[in-house]
C-alpha positions as CSV (number, residue, x, y, z in Angstrom):
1,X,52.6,-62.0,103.0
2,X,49.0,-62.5,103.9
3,X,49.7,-66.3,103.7
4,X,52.5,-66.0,105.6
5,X,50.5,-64.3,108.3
6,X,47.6,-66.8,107.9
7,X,49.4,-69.8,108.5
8,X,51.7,-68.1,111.4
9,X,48.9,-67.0,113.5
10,X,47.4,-70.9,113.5
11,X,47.9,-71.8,116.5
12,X,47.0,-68.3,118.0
13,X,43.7,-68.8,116.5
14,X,42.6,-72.4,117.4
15,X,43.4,-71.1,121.2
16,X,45.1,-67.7,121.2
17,X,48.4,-69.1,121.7
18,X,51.5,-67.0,121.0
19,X,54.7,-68.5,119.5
20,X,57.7,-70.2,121.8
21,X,61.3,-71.4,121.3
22,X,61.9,-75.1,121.2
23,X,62.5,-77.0,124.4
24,X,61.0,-80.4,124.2
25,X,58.6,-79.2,126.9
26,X,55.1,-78.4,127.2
27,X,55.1,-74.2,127.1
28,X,52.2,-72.0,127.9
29,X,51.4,-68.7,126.9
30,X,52.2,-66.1,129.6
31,X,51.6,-63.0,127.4
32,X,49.5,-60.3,128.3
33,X,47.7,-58.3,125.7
34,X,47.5,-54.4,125.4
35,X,44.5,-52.9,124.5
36,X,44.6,-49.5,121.9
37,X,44.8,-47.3,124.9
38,X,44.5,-44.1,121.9
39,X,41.1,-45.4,120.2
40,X,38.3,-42.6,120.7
41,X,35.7,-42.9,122.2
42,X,33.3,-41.8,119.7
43,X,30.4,-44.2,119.3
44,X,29.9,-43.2,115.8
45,X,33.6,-44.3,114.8
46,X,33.5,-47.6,112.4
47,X,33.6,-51.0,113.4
48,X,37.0,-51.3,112.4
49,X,38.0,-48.5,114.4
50,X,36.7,-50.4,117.3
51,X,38.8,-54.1,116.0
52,X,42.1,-54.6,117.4
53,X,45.0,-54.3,115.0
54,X,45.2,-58.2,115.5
55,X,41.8,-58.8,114.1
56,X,41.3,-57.0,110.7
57,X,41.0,-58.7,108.1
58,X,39.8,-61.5,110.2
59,X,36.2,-63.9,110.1
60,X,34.1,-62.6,113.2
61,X,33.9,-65.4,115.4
62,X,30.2,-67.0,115.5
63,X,30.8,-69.3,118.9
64,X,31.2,-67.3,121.6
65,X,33.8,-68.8,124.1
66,X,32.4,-72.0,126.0
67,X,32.8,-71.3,129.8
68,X,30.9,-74.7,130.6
69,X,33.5,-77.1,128.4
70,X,36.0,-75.0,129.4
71,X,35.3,-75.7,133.1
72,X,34.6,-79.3,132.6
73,X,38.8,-79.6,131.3
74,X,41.9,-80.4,132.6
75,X,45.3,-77.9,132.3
76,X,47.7,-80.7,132.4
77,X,48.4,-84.0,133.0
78,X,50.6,-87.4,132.4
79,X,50.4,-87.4,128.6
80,X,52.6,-87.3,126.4
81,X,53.1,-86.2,122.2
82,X,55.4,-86.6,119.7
83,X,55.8,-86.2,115.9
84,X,57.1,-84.9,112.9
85,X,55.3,-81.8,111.1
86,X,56.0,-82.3,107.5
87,X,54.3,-81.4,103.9
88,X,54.5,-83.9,101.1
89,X,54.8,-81.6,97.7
90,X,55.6,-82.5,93.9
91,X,59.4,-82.1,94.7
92,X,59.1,-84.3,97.6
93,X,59.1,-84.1,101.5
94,X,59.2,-80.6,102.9
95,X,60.4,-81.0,106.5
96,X,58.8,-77.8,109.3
97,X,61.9,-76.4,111.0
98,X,61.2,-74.5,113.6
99,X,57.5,-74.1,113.5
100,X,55.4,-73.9,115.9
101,X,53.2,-76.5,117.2
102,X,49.9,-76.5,119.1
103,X,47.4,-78.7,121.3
104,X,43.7,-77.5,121.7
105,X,41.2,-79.4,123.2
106,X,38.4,-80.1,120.9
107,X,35.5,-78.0,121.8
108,X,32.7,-75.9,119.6
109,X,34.9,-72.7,119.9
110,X,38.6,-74.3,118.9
111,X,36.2,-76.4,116.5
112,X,35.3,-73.2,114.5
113,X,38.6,-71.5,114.1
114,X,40.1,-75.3,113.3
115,X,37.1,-75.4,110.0
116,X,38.1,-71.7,109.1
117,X,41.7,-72.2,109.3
118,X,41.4,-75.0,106.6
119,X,39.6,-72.9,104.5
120,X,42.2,-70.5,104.2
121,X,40.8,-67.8,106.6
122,X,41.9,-66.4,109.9
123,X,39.1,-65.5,113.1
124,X,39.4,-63.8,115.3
125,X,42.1,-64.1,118.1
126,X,41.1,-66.3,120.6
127,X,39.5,-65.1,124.2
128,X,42.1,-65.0,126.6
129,X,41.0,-68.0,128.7
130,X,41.6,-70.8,126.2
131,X,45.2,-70.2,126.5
132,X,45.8,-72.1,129.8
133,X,44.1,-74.8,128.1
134,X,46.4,-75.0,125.2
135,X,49.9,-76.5,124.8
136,X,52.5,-75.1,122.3
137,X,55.7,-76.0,121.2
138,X,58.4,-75.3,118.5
139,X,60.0,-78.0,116.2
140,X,63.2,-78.8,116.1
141,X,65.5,-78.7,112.9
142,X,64.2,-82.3,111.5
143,X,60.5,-80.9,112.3
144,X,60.3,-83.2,115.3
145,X,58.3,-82.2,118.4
146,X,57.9,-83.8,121.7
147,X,55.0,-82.5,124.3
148,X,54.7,-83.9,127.8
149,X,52.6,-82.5,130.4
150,X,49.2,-83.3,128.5
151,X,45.9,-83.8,129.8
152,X,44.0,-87.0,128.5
153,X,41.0,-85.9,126.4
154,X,40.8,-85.1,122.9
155,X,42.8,-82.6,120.8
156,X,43.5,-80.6,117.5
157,X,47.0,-81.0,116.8
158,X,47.9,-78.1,114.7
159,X,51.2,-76.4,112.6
160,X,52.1,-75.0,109.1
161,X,54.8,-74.5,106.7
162,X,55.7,-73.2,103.8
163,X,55.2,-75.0,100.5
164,X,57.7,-74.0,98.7
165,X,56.1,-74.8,95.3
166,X,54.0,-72.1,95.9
167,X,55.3,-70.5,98.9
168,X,52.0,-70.0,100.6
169,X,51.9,-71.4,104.2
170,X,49.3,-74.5,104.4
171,X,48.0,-75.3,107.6
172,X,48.4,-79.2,109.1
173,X,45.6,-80.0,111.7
174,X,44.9,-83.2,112.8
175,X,42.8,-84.9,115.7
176,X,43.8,-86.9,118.6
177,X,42.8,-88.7,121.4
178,X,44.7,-89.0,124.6
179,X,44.8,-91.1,127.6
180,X,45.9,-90.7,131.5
181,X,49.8,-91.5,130.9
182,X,49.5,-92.5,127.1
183,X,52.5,-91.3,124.5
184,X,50.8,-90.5,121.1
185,X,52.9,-90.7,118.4
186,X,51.6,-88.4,115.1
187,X,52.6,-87.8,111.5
188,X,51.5,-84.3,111.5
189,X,51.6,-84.3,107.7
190,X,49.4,-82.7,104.4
């Protein structure tokens, strides 16, 4: 199960991204988090007292979020993605149904949680203003993925699946480089 949550939570960690049904289309996150409006408010209560349910068992994150490169990016643009998220295993080809699929811009802060996530560890959830810089999507049923809407720059494309070997989740990230109106075709493949 931990796996399973590892490898789900990707994308929410490279940018704090939640999950979205297919549509071909660029989809942004439009979720709004809830605090533990019950936690005391005893200072001498434990740090994990004080960590959202969201975070424990979570790295702490060591970069603290960017505002400068942040600022300096664009939201959208004339860009465009597409691929196929798949896992090559000893049985052959394992295709990603239905997963979800992100697009971070490459910065220190998505660059941490990117080197933790392919160790095998989760950070923290993202600060809530990398998510209007992040574009998500779902595969379809061949694990194909289309996103349109990008800005030009460069990006970790990110998604996971199951190996069914092992039935662990392994996480796929690979990096990209977009330009103003360029379609980027990807193998999104481990």
């Amino acid at each position: 199960m931990r796996h399973l949550f590892l490898g789900l939570s990707l994308a929410m960690l490279l940018a704090g991204c939640q999950m979205a049904p297919y549509s071909g289309e660029t989809q942004r996150d439009e979720s709004i988090e809830i605090s533990d409006v019950n936690r005391g408010t005893d200072r001498a209560e434990s740090a994990e007292a004080d960590t959202p349910p969201s975070d424990r068992g979570r790295v702490a994150r060591q970069v603290d979020f960017p505002e400068d490169q942040y600022a300096s990016l664009e939201k959208s643009g004339s860009a465009a993605l597409s691929g196929r998220l798949t896992l090559d295993t000893a049985s052959g080809t394992v295709v990603g149904a239905g997963e979800t699929i992100s697009v971070a811009p490459i910065t220190t802060y998505s660059a941490e949680a990117a080197e933790q996530a392919l160790a095998g560890r989760a950070v923290e959830r993202a600060d809530p203003r990398a998510r209007a810089y992040t574009h998500t999507t779902r595969t379809d049923s061949n694990g194909y993925f289309t996103l349109r809407g990008l800005p030009s720059g460069d990006f970790y494309v990110s998604g996971s699946l199951v190996n069914p070997s092992s039935g662990q989740r392994q996480v796929v990230i690979h990096e990209i480089s977009l330009g103003k109106g360029q379609h980027h075709e990807i193998d999104l493949n481990r």
